[in-house]
VEXPAVO-264198 format. One record per residue: x, y, z of N, C-alpha, C in turn. Coordinates in pm, whole numbers, padded with zeros to 5 digits. Each point is the difference from the previous one (the first is absolute). Example, Ala and Ser with C-alpha at 12.3 -4.5 7.8 and 13.67 -1.06 7.14 Angstrom:
2
[[01319 -00569 00780] [-00089 00119 00000] [00090 00120 00000]];
[[-00035 00105 -00072] [00082 00119 00006] [-00077 00109 00073]];
***
This chain:
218
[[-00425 -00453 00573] [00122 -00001 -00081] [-00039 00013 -00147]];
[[00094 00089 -00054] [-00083 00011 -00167] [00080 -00094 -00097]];
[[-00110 -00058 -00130] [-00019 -00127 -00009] [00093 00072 -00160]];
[[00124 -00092 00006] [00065 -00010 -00159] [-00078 00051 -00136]];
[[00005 00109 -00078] [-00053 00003 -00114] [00103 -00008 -00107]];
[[-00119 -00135 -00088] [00082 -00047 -00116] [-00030 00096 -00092]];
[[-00063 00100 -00022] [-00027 00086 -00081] [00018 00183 00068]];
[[00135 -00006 00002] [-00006 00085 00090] [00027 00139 -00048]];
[[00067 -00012 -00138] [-00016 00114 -00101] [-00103 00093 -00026]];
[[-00041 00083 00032] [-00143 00064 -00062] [00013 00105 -00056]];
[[-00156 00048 -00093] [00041 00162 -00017] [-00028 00088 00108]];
[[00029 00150 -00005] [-00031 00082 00066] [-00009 00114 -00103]];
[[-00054 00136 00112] [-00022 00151 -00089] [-00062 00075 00106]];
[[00110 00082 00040] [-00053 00087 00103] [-00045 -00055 00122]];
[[00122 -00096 00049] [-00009 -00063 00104] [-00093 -00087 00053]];
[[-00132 -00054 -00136] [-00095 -00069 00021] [00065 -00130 -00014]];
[[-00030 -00137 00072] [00014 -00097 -00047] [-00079 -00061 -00094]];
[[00051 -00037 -00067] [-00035 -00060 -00131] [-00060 -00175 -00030]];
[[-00073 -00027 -00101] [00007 -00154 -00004] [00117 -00029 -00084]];
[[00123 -00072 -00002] [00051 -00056 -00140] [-00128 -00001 -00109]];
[[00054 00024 -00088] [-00090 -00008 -00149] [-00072 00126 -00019]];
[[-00031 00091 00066] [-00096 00115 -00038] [00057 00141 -00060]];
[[00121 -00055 -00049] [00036 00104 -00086] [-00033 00051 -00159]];
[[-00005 -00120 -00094] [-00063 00005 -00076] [-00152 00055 -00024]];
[[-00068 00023 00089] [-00138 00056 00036] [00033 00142 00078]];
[[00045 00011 00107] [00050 00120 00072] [00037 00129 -00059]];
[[00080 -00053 -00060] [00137 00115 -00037] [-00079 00069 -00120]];
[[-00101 -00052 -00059] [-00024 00092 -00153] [-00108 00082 00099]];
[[-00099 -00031 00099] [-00071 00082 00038] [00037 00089 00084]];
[[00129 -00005 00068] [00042 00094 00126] [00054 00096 -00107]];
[[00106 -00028 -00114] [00019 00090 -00091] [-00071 00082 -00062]];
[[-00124 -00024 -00025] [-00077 00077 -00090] [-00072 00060 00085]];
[[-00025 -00012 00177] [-00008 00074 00091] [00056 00102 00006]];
[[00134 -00004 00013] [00107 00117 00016] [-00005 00089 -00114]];
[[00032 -00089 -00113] [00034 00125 -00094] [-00137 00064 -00033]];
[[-00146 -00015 00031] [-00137 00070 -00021] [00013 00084 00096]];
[[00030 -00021 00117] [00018 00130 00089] [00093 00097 00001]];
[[00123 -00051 -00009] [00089 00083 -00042] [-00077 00111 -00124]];
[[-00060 -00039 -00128] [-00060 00062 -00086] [-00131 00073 00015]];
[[-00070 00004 00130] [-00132 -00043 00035] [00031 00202 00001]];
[[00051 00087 00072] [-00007 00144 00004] [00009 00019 -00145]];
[[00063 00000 -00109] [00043 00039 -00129] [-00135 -00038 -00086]];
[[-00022 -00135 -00003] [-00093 -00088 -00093] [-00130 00016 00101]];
[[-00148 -00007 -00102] [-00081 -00052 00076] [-00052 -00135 00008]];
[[00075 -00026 -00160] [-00008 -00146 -00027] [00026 -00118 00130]];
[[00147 00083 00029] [00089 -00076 00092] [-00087 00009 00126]];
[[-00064 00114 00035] [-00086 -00019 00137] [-00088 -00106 -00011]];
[[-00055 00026 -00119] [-00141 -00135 -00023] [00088 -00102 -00002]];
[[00089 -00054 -00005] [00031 -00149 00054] [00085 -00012 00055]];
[[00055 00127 00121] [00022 -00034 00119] [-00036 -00077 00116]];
[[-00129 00045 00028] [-00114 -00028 00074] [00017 -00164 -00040]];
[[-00141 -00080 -00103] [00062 -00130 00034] [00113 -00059 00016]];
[[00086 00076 -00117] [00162 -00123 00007] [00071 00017 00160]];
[[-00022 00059 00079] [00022 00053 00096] [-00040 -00085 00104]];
[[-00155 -00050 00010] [-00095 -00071 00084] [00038 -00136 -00038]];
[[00031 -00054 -00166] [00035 -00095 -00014] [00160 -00053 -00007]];
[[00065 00068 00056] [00125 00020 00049] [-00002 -00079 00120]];
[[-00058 00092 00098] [-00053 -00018 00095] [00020 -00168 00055]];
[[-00176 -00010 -00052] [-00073 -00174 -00039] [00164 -00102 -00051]];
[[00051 00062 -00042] [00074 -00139 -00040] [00126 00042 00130]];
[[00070 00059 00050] [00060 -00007 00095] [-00053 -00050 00131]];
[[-00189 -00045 00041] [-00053 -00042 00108] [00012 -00128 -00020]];
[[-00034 -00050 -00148] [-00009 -00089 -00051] [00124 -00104 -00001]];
[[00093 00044 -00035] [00180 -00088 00005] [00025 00061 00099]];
[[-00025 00010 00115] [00064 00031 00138] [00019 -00171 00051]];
[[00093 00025 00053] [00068 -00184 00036] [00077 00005 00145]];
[[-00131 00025 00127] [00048 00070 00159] [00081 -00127 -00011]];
[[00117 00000 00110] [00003 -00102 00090] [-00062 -00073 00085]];
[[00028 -00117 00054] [-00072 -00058 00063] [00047 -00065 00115]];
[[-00059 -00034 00158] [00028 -00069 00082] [-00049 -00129 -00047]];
[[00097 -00092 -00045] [-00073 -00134 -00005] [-00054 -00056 00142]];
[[-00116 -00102 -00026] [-00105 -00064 00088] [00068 -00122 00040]];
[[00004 -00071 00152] [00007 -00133 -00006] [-00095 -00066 -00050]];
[[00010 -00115 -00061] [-00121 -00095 -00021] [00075 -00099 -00111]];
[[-00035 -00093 00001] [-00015 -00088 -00107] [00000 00023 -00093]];
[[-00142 00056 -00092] [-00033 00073 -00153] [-00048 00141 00011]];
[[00091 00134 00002] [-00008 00103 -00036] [-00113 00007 -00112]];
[[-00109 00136 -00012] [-00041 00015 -00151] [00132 00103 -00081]];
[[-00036 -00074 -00123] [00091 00058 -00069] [-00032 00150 -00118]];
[[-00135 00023 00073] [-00044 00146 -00081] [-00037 00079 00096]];
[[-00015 00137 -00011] [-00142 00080 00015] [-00084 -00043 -00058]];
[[-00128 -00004 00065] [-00119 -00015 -00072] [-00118 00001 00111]];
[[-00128 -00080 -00081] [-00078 -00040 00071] [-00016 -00196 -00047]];
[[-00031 -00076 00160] [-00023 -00124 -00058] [-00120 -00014 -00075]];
[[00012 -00039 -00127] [-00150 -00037 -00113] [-00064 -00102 -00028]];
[[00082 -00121 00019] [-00046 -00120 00067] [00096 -00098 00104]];
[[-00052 -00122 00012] [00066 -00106 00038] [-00070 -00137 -00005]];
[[00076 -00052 -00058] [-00098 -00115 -00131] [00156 -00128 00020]];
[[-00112 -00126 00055] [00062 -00128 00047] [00020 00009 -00193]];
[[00144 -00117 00003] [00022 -00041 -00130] [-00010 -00134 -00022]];
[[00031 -00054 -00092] [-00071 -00146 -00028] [00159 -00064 00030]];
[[00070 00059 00034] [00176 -00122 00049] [00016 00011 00168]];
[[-00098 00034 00027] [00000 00090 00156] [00065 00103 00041]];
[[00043 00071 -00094] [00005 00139 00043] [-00067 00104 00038]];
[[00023 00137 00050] [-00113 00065 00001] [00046 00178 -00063]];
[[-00071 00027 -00117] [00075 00148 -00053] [-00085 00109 00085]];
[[00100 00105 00026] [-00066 00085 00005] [00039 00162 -00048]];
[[-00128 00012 -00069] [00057 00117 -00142] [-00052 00125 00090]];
[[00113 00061 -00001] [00020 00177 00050] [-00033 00072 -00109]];
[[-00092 00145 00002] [-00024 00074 -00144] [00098 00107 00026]];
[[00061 00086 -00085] [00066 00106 00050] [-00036 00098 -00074]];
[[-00031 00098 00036] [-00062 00148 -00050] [00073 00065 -00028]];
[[-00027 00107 -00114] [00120 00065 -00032] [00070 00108 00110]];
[[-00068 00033 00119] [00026 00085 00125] [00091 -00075 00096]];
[[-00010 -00196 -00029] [00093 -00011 00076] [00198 -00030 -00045]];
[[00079 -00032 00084] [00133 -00041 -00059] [-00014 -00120 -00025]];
[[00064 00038 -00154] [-00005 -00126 -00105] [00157 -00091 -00002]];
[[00082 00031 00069] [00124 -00085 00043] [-00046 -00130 00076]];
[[00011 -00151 -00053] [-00009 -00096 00038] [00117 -00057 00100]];
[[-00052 -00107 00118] [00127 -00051 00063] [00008 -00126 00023]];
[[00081 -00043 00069] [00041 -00160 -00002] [-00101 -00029 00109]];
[[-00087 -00100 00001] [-00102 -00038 00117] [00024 -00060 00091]];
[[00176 -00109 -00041] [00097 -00040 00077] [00123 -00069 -00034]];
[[00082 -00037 00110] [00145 00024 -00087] [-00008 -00114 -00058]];
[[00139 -00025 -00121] [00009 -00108 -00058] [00034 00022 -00088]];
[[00037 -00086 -00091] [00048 00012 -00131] [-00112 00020 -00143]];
[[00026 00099 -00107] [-00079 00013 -00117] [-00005 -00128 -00078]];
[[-00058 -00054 00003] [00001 -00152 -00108] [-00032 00009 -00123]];
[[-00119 00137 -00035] [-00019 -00001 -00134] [-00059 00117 -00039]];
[[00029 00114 -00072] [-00083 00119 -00054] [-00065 00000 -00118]];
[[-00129 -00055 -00042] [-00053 -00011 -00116] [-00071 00112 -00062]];
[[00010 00068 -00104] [-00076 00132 -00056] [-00092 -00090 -00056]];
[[-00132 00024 -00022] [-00101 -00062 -00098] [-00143 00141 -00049]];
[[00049 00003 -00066] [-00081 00092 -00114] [-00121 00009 00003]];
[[-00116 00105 -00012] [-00115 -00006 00037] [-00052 00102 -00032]];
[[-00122 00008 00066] [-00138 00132 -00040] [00058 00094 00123]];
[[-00123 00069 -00024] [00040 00159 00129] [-00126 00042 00081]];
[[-00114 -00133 -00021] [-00117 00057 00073] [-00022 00017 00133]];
[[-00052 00097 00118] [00018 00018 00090] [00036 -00040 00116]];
[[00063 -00026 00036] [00078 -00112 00168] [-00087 -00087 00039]];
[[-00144 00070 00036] [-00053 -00050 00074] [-00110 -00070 -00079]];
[[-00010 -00024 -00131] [-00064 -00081 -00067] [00016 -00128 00027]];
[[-00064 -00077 -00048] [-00016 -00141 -00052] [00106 -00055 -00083]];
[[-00035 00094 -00089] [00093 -00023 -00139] [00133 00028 00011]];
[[00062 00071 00059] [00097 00030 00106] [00125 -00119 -00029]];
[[-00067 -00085 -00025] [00026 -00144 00041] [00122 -00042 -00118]];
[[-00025 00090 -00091] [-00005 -00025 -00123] [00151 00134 -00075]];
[[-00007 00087 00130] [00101 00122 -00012] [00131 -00055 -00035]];
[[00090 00110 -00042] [00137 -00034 00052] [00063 00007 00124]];
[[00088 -00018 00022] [00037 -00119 00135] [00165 -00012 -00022]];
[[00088 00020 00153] [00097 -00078 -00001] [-00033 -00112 00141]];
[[00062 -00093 -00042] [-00043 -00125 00106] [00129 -00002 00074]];
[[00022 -00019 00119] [00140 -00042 00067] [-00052 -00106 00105]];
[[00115 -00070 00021] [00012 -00152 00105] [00119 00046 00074]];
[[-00045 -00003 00103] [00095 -00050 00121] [00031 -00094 00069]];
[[00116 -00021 00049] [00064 -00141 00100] [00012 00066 00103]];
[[-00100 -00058 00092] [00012 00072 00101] [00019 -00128 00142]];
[[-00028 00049 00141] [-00003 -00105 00064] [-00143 -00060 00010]];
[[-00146 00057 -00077] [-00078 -00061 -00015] [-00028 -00096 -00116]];
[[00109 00001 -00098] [00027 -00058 -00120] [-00046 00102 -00090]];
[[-00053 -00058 -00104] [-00011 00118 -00116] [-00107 00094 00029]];
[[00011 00102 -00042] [-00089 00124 00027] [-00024 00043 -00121]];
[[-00136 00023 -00055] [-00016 00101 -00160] [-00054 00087 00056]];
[[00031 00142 -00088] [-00062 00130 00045] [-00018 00049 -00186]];
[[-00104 00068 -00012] [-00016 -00006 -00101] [-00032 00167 -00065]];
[[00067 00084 -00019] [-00027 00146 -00060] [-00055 -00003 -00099]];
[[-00151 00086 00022] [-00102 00000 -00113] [00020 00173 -00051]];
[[00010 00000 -00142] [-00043 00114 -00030] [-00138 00034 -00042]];
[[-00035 00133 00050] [-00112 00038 -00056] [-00072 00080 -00074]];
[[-00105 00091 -00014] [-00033 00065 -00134] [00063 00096 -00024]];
[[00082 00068 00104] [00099 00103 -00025] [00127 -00009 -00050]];
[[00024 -00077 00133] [00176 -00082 -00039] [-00029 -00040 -00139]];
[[00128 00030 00000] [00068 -00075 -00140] [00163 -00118 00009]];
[[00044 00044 00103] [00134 -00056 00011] [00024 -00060 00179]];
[[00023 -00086 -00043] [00016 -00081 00171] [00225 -00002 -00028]];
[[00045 00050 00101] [00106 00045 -00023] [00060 -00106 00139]];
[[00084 -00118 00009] [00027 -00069 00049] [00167 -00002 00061]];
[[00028 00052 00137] [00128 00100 00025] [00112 -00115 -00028]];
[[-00024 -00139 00026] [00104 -00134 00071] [-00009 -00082 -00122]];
[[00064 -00116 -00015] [-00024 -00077 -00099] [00033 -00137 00100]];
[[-00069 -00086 -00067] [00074 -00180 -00001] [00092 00010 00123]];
[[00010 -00084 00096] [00140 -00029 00049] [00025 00101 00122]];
[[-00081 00103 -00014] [00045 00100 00128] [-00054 -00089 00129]];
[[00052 00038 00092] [-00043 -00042 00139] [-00038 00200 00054]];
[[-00100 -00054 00087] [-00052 00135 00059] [-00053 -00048 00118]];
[[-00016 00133 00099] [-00038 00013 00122] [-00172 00050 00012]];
[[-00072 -00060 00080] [-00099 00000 -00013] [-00046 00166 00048]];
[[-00052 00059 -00140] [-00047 00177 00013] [00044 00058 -00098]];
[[00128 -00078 -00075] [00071 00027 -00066] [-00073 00050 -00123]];
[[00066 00161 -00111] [-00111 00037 -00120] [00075 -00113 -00068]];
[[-00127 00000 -00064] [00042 -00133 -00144] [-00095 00074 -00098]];
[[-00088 00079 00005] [-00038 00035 -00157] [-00071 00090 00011]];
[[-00083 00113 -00114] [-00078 00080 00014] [-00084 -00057 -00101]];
[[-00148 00044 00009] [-00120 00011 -00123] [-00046 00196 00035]];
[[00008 00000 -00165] [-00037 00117 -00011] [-00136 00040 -00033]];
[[-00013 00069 00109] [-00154 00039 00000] [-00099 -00113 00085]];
[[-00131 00036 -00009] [-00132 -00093 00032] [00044 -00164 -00044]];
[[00049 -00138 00150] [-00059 -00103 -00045] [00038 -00120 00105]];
[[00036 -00100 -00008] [-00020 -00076 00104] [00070 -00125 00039]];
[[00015 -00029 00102] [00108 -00096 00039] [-00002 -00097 00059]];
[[-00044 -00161 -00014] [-00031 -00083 00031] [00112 -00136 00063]];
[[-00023 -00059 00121] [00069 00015 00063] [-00055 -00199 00097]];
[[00085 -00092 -00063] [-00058 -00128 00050] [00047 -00051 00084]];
[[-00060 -00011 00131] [00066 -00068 00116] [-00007 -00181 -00025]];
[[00101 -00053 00059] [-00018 -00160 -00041] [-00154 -00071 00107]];
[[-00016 -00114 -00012] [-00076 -00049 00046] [00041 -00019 00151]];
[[-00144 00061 00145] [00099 -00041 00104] [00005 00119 00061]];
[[00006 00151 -00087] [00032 00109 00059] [-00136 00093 -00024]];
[[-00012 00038 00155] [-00119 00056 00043] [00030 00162 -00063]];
[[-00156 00054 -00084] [00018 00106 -00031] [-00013 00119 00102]];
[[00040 00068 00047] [00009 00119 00118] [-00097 00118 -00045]];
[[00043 00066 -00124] [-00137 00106 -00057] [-00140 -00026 -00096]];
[[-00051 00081 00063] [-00156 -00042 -00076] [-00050 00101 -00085]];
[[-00102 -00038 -00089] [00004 00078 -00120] [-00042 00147 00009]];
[[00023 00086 -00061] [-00024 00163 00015] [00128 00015 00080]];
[[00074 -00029 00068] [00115 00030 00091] [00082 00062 -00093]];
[[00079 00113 00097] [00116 00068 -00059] [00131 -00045 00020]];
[[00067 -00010 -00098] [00106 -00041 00024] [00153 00081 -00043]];
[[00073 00013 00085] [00136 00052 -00017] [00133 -00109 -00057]];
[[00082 00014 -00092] [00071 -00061 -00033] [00125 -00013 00070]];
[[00037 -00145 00047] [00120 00030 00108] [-00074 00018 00126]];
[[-00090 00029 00032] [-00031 00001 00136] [-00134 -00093 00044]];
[[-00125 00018 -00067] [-00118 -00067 00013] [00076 -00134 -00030]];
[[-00066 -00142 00110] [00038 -00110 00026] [-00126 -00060 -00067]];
[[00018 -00112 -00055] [-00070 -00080 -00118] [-00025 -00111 00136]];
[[00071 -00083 00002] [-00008 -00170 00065] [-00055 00005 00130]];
[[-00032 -00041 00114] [-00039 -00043 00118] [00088 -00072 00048]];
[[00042 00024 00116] [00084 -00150 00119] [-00108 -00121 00007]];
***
């Protein structure tokens, strides 16, 4: 059965699905696609930057592609594409585990499970690579959930590419677990704390699908 989207608005262009938010980035390069080719027989100028604006046209339509999804039964959905990069006990007994996401995979984030938004915090930061250390130290939106495991933090890292973590829901929404709740643009990473109690299911290097790859253990 397909699962309620609270973000259900998106862009499109030429029947591609779109992420919400990738217009501001999109639209100046698909344009300057078109009108170089269109010019590309007349100009040779226009041929010489056909070719990339064309390829990088391309790249950003693979890039904000936002498929649908069969949501997964389980407990804790992951809430990215990625790969798992660690999983590291925490000192309250939790246990995080940070997904990296590449710029090849979809950068549309989802709800890991249902419940209510308790809190969306933006906090300001550096841009060094996802999978750093220092990472630690990036910008970031933080969200909490009320869920039936009690609170849930999931934590969107940006990284040396990204620049903008673009957050679809605010405060107060209730959502269905799969549900989009945000994009990061470009290369970075998404960290993700199960409470104390809940057995982790993937192990590190693992791939993971958003909305479908299952996080928790029975």
């Amino acid at each position: 059965m397909p699962h309620s989207q609270t973000s259900a608005h998106r862009d499109s262009l030429a029947g591609v699905r779109l992420a919400r938010g990738a217009s501001p980035w999109l639209l100046p390069t698909v344009a300057t696609a078109a009108v170089s080719l269109l010019r590309a027989r007349r100009s040779g100028t226009a041929k010489a930057v056909a070719v990339p604006a064309t390829a990088l046209a391309a790249g950003m339509l693979w890039f904000f592609r936002d498929p649908e999804r069969e949501i997964a039964q389980g407990r804790v959905i992951s809430p990215a594409d990625g790969v798992v990069q660690s999983i590291m006990p925490w000192k309250d007994g939790r246990t995080r585990v940070a997904i990296f996401m590449s710029p090849l995979n979809v950068h549309v984030n989802r709800a890991p499970l249902a419940g209510t938004v308790t809190s969306v915090e933006h906090i300001p930061g550096g841009f060094v690579p996802a999978f750093n250390k220092e990472s630690e130290n990036n910008e970031r939106v933080v969200w909490h959930f009320d869920t039936e495991l009690g609170d849930i933090e999931m934590i969107q890292i940006a990284g040396a590419v990204a620049r903008r973590i673009v957050p679809y829901i605010p405060e107060g929404t209730k959502v269905e677990q799969g549900d989009r709740i945000g994009l990061i643009r470009f290369g970075s990473r998404v960290d993700l704390y199960l409470p104390e109690g809940v057995e982790v299911a993937v192990e590190v290097g693992q791939k993971t699908v958003a909305g479908v790859t299952r996080i928790d253990r029975d």
